[in-house]
Structure formats: structure tokens, C-alpha cells
N, C-alpha and C positions, 0 to 999 in steps of 0.2 A: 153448647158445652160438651167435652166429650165426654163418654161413658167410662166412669172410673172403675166400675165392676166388669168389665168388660173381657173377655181372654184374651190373652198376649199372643200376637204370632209368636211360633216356636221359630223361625229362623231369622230372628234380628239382629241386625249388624254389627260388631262391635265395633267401640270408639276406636279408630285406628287416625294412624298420624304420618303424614308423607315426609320424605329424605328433607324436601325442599323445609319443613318447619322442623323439624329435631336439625339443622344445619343452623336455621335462626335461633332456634332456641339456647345452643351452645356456643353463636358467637354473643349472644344479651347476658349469657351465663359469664363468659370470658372479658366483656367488658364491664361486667357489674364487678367482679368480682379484682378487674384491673384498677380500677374506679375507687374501689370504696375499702380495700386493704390500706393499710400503713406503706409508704413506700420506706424500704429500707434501705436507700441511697439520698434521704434526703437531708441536707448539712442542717445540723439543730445549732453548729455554732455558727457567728455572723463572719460572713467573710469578709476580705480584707478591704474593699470597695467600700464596703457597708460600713465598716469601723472608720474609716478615713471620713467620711460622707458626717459621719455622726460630731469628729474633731473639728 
């Protein structure tokens, strides 16, 4: 187990993140976000197929 009390190197690396994942991460953004909105082009009344189909 490692030593909890132990001193910290002073020049640890910080969490960094390369093009190629901030590139994936904004197309999962742009498809979540394409995905799970309201579309607002979608017809809430029935169209004319659907109403004949129903007669």
C-alpha cells in the first residue's frame, strides 16, 4: 500500500486533454444535444395519409 503521509513531488503533471478528445467530446455534445431537444419542425397535426388511412 502506498504511503499516504508521504511528500508530494513538487512538479506533477497536470490533467491535460489532447485536440483528438475535446474534437470527440463536442461531436457527443452536438449529438446529445441533437438527440434529446424538442425538434421544432416536427408536425403535431396528422397529415393527410394518416387521416385517409384512419377513414
Amino acid at each position: 500500500m502506498r504511503d499516504l503521509f508521504a511528500p508530494r513531488p513538487a512538479n506533477r503533471r497536470q490533467f491535460s486533454i489532447s485536440k483528438a478528445q475535446l474534437r470527440g467530446a463536442i461531436w457527443l455534445t452536438a449529438l446529445a444535444v441533437f438527440v434529446l431537444l424538442p425538434k421544432p419542425f416536427a408536425d403535431t397535426a396528422p397529415s393527410a395519409a394518416q387521416v385517409a388511412a384512419e377513414r
